[in-house]
N, C-alpha and C positions, 0 to 999 in steps of 0.2 A: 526223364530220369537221367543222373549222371552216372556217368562212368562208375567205376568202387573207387572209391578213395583209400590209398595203402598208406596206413599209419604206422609210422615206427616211434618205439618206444629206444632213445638213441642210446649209443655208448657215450654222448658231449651234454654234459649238464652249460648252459647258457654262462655260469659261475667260470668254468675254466675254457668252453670254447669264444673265440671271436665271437662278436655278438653279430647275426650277418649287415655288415655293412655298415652298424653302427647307429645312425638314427634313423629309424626303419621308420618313425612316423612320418618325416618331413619327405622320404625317399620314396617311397608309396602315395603320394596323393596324387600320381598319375603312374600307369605300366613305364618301369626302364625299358627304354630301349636297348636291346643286343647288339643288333645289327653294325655300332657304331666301328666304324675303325678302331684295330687296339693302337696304331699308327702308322704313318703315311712316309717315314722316314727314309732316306735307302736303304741298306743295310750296313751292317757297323764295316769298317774299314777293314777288319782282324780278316773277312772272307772274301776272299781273293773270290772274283768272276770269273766265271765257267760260262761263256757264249753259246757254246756248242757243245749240245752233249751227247756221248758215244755212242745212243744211236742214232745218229746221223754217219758214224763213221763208216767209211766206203769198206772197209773189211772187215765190218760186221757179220753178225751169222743171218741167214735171211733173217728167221723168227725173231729176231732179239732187233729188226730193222722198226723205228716211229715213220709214220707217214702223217706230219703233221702239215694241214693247208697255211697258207700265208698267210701273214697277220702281227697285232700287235697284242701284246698283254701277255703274261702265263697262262702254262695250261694243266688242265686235270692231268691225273697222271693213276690214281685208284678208282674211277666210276666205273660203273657197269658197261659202259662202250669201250673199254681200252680193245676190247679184240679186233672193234673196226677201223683203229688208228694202229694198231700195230701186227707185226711180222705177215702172213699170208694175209690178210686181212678178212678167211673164209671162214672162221671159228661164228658161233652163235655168241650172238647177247643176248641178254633179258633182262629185256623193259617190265614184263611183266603188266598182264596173265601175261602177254604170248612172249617165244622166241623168235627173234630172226637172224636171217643168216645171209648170205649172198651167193649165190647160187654162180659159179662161172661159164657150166658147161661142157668142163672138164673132167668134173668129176663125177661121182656116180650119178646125178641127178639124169645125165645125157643133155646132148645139144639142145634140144626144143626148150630144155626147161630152165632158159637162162632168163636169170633175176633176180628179184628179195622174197627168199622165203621166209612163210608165216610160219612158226608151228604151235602146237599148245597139246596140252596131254591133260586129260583126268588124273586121277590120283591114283586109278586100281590099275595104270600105265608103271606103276613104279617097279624096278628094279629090284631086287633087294640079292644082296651077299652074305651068307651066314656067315657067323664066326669064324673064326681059326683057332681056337681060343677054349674051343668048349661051351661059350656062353650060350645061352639061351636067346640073348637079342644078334641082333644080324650086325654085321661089323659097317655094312657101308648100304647104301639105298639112293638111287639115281633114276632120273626119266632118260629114256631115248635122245642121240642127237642124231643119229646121220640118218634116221627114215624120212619117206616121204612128206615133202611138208602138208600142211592144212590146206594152205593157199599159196601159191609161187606168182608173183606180180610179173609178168613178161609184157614184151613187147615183139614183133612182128619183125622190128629192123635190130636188134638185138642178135648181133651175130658173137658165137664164143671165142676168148674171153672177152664180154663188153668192158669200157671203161668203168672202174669203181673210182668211188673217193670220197671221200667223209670231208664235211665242215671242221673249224676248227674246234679243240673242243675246250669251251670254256665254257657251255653251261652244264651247273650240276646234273639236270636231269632232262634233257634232250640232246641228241645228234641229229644232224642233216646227213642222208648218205643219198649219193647221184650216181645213178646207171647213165652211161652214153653210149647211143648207138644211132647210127645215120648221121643226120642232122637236127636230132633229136635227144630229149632226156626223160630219165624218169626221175623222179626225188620220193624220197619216202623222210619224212621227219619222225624218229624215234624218239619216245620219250616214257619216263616210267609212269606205268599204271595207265598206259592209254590206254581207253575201250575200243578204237578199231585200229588196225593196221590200213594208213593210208598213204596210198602215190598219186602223187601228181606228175602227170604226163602231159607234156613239151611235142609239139611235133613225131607223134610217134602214134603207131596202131594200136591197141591195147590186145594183149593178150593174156587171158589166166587163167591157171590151170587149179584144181581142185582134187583134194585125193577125195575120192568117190568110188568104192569100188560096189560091183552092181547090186542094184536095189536102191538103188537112191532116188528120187522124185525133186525133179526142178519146175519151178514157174517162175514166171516173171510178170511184174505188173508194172507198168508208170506210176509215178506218185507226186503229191501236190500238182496237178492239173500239166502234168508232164515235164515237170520242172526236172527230174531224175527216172531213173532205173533202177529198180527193185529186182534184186535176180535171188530166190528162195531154194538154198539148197538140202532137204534131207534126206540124210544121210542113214545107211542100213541100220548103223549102229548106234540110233535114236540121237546122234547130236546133229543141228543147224547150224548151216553154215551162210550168211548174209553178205552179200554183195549190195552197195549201192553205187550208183554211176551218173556223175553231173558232168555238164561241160556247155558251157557259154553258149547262147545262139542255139541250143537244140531242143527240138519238142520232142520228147520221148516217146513210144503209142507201145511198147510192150511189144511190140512186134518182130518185126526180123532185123534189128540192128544187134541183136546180137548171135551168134552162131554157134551150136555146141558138137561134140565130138567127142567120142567115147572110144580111150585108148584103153583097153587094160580097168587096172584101178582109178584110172584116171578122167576127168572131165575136161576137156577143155573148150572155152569159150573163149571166140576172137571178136572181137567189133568189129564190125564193117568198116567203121572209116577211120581214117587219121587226125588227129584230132589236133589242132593247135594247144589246146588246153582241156585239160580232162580231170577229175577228183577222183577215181577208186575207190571205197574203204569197203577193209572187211572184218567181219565180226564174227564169233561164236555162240552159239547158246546152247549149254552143257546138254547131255542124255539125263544129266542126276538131275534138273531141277524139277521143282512141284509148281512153277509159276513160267511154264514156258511163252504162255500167250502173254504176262506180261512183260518178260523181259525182252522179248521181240517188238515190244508195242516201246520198250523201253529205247531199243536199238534205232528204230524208227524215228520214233524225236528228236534223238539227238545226230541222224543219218545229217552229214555236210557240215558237222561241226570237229575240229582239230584240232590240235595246240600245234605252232612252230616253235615254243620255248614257254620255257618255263623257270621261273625262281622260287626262289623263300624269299618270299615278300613282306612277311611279318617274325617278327622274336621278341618275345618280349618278356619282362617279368611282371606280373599284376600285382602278385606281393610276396612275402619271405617262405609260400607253401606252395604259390601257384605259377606256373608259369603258362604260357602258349607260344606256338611258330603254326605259319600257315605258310602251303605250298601252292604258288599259283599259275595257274597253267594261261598263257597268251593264245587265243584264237588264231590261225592264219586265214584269211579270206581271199583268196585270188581271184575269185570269177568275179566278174563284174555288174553279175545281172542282182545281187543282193546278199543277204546274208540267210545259211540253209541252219535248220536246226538246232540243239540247246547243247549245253556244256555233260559231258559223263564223261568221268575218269573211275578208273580202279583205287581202291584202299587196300590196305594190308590188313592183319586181325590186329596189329597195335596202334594203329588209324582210326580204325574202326572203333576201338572200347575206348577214343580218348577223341573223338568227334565235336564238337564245340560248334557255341554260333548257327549260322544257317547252315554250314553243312551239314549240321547233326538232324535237320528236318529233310536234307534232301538223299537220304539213304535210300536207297531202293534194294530191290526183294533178288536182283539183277547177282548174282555170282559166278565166278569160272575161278577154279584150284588156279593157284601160282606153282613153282618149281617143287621149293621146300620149306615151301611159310604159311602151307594153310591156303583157307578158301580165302580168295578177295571178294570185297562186297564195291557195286557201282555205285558212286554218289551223283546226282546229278546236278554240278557245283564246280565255277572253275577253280574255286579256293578251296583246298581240302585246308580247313584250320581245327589244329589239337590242341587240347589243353592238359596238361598232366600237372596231378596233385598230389601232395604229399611228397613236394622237393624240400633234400636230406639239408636242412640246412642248418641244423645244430649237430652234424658231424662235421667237425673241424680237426686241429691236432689233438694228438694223444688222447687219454682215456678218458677224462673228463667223467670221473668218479662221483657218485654222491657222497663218497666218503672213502679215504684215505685205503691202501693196502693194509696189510697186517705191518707190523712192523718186523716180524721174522723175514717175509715174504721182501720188503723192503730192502733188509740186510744183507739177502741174497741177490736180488738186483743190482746193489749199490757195488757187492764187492765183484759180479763176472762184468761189468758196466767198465769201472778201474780197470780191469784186467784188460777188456779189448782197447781200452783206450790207449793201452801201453802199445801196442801194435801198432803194425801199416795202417792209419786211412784213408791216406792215398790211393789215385785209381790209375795210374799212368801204369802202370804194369798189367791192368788186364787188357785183354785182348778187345780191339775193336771198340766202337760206339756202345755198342748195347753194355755189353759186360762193365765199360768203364762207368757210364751212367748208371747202373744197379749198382757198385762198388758206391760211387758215392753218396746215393740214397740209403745205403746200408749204415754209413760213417752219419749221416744225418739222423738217421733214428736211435743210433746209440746214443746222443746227444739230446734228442728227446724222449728219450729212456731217464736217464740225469737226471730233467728237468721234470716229468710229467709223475714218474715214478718214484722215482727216491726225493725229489724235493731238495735239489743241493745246487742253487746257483753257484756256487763256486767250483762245481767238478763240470756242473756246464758249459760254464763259460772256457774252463781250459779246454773242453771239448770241441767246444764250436770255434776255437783259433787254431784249433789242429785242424779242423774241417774246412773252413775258409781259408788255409793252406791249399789245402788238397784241391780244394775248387778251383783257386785262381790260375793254373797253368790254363786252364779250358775257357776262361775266361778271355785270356790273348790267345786262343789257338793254339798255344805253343804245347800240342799233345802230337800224337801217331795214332791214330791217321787223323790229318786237317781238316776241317771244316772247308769246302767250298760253297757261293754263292751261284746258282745256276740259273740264269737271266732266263733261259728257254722254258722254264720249267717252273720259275718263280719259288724256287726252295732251295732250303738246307744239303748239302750231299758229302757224306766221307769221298775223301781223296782215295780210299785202299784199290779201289776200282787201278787208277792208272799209275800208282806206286807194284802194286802187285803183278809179277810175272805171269808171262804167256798169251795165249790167243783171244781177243775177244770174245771167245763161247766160251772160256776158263772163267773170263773174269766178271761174269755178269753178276753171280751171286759174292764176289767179294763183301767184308763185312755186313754177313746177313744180305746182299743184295740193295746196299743201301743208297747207293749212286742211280740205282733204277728203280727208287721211291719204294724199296721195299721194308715194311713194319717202319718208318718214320717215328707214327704215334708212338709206339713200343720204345724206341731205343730214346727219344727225346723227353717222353714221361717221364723216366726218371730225374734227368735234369733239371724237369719244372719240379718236381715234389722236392727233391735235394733243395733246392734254392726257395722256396717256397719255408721249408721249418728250418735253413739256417735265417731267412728273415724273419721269420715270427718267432724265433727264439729271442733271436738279437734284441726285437724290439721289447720283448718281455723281463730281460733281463736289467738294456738301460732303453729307460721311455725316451732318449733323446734317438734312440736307433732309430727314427722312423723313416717312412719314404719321402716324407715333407723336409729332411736334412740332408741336404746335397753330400754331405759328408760319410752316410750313414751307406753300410754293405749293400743295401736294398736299392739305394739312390743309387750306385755307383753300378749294380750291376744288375738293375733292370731291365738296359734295351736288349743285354745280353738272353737272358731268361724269356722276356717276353720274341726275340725273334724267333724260340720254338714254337709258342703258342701260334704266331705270325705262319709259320710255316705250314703248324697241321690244322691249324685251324682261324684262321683267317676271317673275320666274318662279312668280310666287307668289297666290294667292287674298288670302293673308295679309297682302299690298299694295291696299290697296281703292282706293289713288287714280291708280291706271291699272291699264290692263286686261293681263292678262296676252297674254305673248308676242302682242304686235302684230301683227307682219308676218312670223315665223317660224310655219311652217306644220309641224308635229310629223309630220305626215303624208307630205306629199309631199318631206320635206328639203329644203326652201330656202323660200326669204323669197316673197313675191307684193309688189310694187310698188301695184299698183293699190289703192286703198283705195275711196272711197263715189260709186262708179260705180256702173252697171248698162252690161253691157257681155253682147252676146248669146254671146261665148268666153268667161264667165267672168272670173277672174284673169289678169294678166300682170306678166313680169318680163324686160326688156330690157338687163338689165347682171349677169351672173353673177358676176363679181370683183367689185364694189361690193357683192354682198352677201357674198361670201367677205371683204372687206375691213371690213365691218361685224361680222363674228365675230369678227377677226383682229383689231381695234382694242377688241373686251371683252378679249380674252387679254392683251392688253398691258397695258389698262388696268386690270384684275384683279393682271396681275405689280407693275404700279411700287406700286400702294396695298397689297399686301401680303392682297388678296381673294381668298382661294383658292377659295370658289365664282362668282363670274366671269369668274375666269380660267378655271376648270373648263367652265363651260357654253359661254365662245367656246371650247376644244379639243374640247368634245365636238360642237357644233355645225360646226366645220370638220371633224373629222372623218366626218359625216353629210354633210356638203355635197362631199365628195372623189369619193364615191360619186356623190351624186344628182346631180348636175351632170355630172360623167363620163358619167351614163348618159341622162340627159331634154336636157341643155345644148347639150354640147359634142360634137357628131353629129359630128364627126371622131375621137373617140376609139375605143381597141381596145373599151372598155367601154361604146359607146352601146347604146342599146337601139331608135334612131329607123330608120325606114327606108331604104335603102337608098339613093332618090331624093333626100334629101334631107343624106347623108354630103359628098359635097363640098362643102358650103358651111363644112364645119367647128364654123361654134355654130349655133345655131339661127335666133338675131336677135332674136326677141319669144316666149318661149314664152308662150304661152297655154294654158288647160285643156283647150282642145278645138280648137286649134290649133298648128301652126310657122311663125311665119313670118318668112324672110329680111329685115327689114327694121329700123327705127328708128324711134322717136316724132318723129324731127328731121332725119335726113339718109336718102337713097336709097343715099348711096355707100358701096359697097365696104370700104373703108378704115372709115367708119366705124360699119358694121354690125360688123364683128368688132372694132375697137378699142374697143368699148365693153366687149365679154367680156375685155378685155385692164387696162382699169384700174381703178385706178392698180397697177404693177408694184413688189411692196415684198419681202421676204424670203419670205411665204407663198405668193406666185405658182407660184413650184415644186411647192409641193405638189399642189395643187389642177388647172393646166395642166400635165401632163409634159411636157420638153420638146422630146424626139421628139414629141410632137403638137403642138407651137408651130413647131416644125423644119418638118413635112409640110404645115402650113397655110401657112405662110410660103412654101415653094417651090410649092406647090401655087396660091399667089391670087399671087404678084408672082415666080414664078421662082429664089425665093430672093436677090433682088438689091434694096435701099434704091431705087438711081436708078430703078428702074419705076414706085415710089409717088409719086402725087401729092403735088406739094409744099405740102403745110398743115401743122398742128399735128397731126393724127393720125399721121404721118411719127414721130414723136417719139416715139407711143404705143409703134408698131411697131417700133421700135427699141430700146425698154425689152424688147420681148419677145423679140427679136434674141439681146438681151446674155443668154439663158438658154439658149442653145446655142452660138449665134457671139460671145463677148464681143468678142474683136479686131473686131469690124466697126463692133458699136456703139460702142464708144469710140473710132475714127476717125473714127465721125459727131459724136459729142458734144464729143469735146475738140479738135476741127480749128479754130483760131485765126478761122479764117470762117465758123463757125460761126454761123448768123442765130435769135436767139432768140424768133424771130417763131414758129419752127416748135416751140416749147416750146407743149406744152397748158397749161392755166393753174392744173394743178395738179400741176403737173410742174417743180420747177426744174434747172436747170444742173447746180448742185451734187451734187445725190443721182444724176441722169443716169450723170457721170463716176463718183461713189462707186462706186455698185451696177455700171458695166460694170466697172471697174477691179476690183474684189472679184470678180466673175463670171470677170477673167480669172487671177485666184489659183485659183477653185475649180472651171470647167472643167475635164475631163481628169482631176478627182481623182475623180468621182463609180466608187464601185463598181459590177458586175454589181448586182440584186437577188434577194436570196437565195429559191429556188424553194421555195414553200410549197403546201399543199395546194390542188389546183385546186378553184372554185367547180363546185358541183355539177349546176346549172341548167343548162336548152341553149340558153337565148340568152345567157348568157355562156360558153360553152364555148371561143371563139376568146380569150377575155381572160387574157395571159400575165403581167400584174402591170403596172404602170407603171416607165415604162423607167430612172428613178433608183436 
């Protein structure tokens, strides 16, 4: 049975959108590949090289220090491991299910228990902080980091602090991190969704500690004819804890090679001997499961098998609704006597309901809770490969009506459209990257206000030469703050970092943080979407504008446009001068904000639509240049983000996965890996905690919010009524999101003659306001039921009846 298939009924009639890709028959008789390079070029000349960047500087603040190993290529800078390449290097990651951490000895754990620790929590481990607020839901919900771990990997010659040091890091989803002690190591290879935590031990004793506190029952057995060690730990509090132990040249007997000791809550078990080469791994099997004996028999089969690395090995488009990407995990085998056991990895729950191929047959009954994403389920498969359907590919530019505005509604467009056109559209005056990129994404949608709305290529096109003004200083650099190219890092970075006064701990969050890869996707999206409808305008208005005309805006300022897409999303090895997929997480389907922190939750991302809008501006900008794998990977990328966002994000939907406590708030506010919390990096308020998940509001909005669930959040925080909302510019957001159920209310707001454009957000004009409610009230009322498809088979979605478009 498949997956559901979510069918939208679009705001782009095929008539006025790009048609995708053009001749989709001849483009389809085999999957596009994604993967391809977008290109392999250096970088344009305009970005001056940046060698070395400040955190390397010797008068750094420690935390804000990278410890990155030798090497050649760029490196990540947003995955899940940034905490064990930067500042203390003591903070948790998660690979997921478990966490681990690194244990020095120093600190609360005590001397004995220096190592890599495991840890992992149920779900009825959560946290939870009530409001402040009054509400009903709880403002934030976290699991535990500093208790004792599950399992702590030691060793015998591991004196405090052992040496630490992590590989470099350039794959998406694994780390190598190396304990040294004596003349010896341990390594453990991190990667997401591993099923056991495993160290391989180098010349060293093995020792491992187990929080166990009394009442536990241990045995131990040899397995496969003494090939390994079977050490069985349960635990009072109904969960299992699974040790296996191989190592070259030994015949196991279950007997006294291994030694246990009972400190406290604690178990500890030494080996007898020092082992030139040794495998660990260890595993969980939850207290909540109904299938303990088989997820144990499950743990078994695949006991001696491990990834040291892993890719996206596969991306592809099948055709104009379908796409796939598969993640593939590489074995490591070091022992020499053969190869031990089968492939199991963890899935996510939007893994899970989008499973394809043979992984979709090798699902097992096997689950452990991840942080804040729901149960994961084990596949036993080294390719997890997804399919997702019903990618947005008839949402294009503008509104793409079946039939034309009112003509009153027109008049009014046409004449506040004139009006802002008279103004600045110019961006050199706002502040910083972000603000100046939403400034000229603003000045581009007025321009396809003109053209999509009023119907007047002549007021367009004076449009679009006032707006290809305003673009072109950014084009040569010649704005504040510059564009640097940063060899170390393989990316984009504002100069304000080292323009800006004071201490290196002042200046790390200069513009947003942007020199330490922070929000990239955010501040450079707009740039792709700006350049993305001043091309597709261009071309629409004279057919010789296209990208095939050396001459044409599009041709001219291409490598420009595309080196963002190059930067946050990358798809390619094959591109060595940035690093692939920056801030898109293959994993957990959506972007991570956060870049070269060390931060004790991990990752975070407080804007879900700005990275739906960072997809949604490659699609566009894929469509006007005629790029059909860019356009392909923003549809397959929003397609993936439909899902994961629905279910980690936006905790008001039918399809969240988040708890219960924490569904009235509607989105989350700050997801983090090991936290939710109701909040904002900049404001406390209301309005502006969820209006962040809200912009900017453009034709993919629908997709991605249904809007029965913009509907229920809106009555739900202001009673369904504008006048409730405090009077600022967030007022404005919330009324772009209005106009996707109520259009009549928000174009009363927007086009009301007293209107005060104080209350425009600043990347939000007038223009597009009216367009997009005016269009919203052509296309309310027309959306169909959605056609009932086979239900998702899972029991935490089992209440999920499709999205209500």
């Amino acid at each position: 049975m498949r997956p559901t298939i979510f069918v939208v009924v679009s705001l782009i009639t095929t008539a006025q959108a790009l048609p995708l890709f053009g001749a989709i028959a001849d483009l389809f008789k085999k999957p596009l590949d994604l993967l391809t390079p977008v290109s392999t070029d250096n970088p344009l000349p305009i970005f001056q090289t940046q060698e070395k960047h400040p955190c390397t500087e010797p008068k750094q603040e420690p935390q804000n220090v990278c410890h990155m190993a030798e090497g050649q290529g760029p490196m990540h800078t947003n995955k899940y491991y940034q905490n064990f390449v930067m500042g203390f290097q003591n903070q948790t990651v998660f690979p997921l299910p478990y966490g681990i951490r690194w244990e020095d000895g120093i600190g609360g754990s005590g001397p004995d228990q220096v190592g890599m620790a495991v840890v992992h929590h149920e779900a009825d481990a959560r946290i939870f902080i009530k409001s402040t607020t009054g509400s009903a839901a709880s403002k934030r919900y976290s699991l535990p980091l500093g208790d004792p771990a599950l399992i702590n990997f030691s060793a015998k010659e591991f004196t405090p602090p052992p040496k630490f040091s992590a590989s470099r890091p350039t794959d998406q989803f694994c780390l190598n991190v190396t304990l040294t002690g004596g003349d010896g190591n341990m390594r453990m290879p991190v990667c997401q969704g591993m099923a056991f935590a495993t160290a391989v031990y180098t010349k060293l004793t093995p020792r491992i500690f187990i929080r166990a506190p009394p009442g536990y029952v241990i045995t131990q057995a040899a397995g496969s004819d003494g090939r390994f060690l079977k050490i069985r730990i349960q635990l009072k509090d109904g969960n299992i804890v699974l040790l296996y132990i191989f190592s070259d040249g030994k015949k196991w007997t279950g007997g006294d090679d291994a030694q246990f000791k009972a400190v406290g809550d604690t178990v500890e078990i030494m080996m007898k001997d020092k082992y030139e080469g040794a495998i660990i791994q260890g595993s969980k099997v939850s207290k909540g499961s109904k299938t303990m004996k088989e997820d144990e028999a499950a743990y078994d089969r695949a006991a001696g098998w491990y990834p040291g690395s892993a890719a996206l090995s596969s991306m592809k488009l099948n055709n104009e609704n379908t796409g796939s990407y598969t993640i593939s995990y590489y074995r490591e085998n070091i022992l020499k006597e053969g190869i031990f056991g089968g492939p199991l990895v963890y899935g996510l729950p939007h893994h899970i309901a989008a499973l394809s191929g043979n992984a979709k047959e090798k699902k097992t009954s096997l689950k452990l809770d991840s942080r804040v994403n729901g149960p994961m389920t084990a596949v036993s498969s080294a390719d997890l490969e997804m399919t997702e359907d019903g990618l947005p590919n008839k949402v294009a530019f503008g509104l793409g009506l079946e039939k034309d505005i009112s003509q009153a509604d027109k008049d009014v467009v046409k004449e506040v459209v004139k009006k802002e056109m008279a103004e600045d559209l110019t961006a050199l005056k706002a502040e910083g990257t972000y603000f100046k990129g939403k400034k000229l994404a603003r000045s581009a949608y007025i321009c396809l206000s003109a053209w999509d709305a009023v119907k007047d290529e002549g007021l367009t096109k004076e449009c679009l030469d006032k707006v290809k003004a305003a673009f072109d200083p950014f084009t040569k650099n010649a704005v504040t703050p510059k564009l640097f190219y940063d060899s170390m890092f393989g990316g984009i970075v504002s100069d304000a970092y080292h323009t800006q006064p004071g201490k290196p701990a002042e200046k790390i969050n200069a513009d947003f943080g942007n020199m330490f890869y922070n929000d990239h996707h955010f501040h450079y999206s707009y740039f792709i979407q700006a350049g993305a409808v001043i091309a597709w305008l261009d071309g629409q208005i004279d057919k010789k504008a296209k990208i095939d005309n050396k001459d044409s805006w599009a041709a001219k300022n291409k490598d420009y446009i595309n080196t963002f897409i190059r930067e946050t999303a990358n798809p390619s090895p094959g591109d060595s001068k940035f690093t692939p997929f920056r801030n898109f997480d293959w994993f957990h389907g959506h972007s991570w904000a956060a870049g070269l922190y060390e931060f004790g939750d991990g990752r975070n991302e407080e804007s879900s639509s700005e990275d739906y809008n960072y997809a949604y501006g490659m699609r566009l900008w894929g469509a006007a240049i005629d790029d059909n794998a860019i356009e392909g990977r923003g549809l397959l990328m929003l397609g993936i983000m439909r899902k994961s966002m629905n279910m980690y994000m936006l905790t008001g939907s039918q399809l969240s996965v988040q708890p219960q406590e924490v569904k009235g708030n509607f989105v989350c506010g700050i997801l983090w890996e090991n936290s939710v919390d109701y909040a904002t990096w900049f404001s406390p308020a209301v309005e502006a905690i969820q209006g962040i998940h809200m912009i900017p509001t453009t034709p993919i909005s629908e997709y991605i919010r249904d809007p029965a669930f913009a509907k229920a959040e809106f009555q739900g925080t202001y009673g369904g009524k504008l006048d409730k909302m405090p009077v600022n510019p967030w007022k404005s957001i919330w009324a772009m999101n209005v106009a996707t159920f109520d259009p009549n209310v928000a174009w009363d707001f927007f086009s009301n003659k007293a209107f005060d454009k104080k209350l425009l957000d600043d990347g939000l004009s007038q223009s597009w306001a009216v367009a997009f409610t005016a269009g919203m009230k052509v296309t309310v009322g027309k959306r169909g039921a959605p056609k009932k498809r086979d239900a998702l088979p899972e029991p935490m979605l089992s209440n999920f009846t499709g999205l209500s478009w």
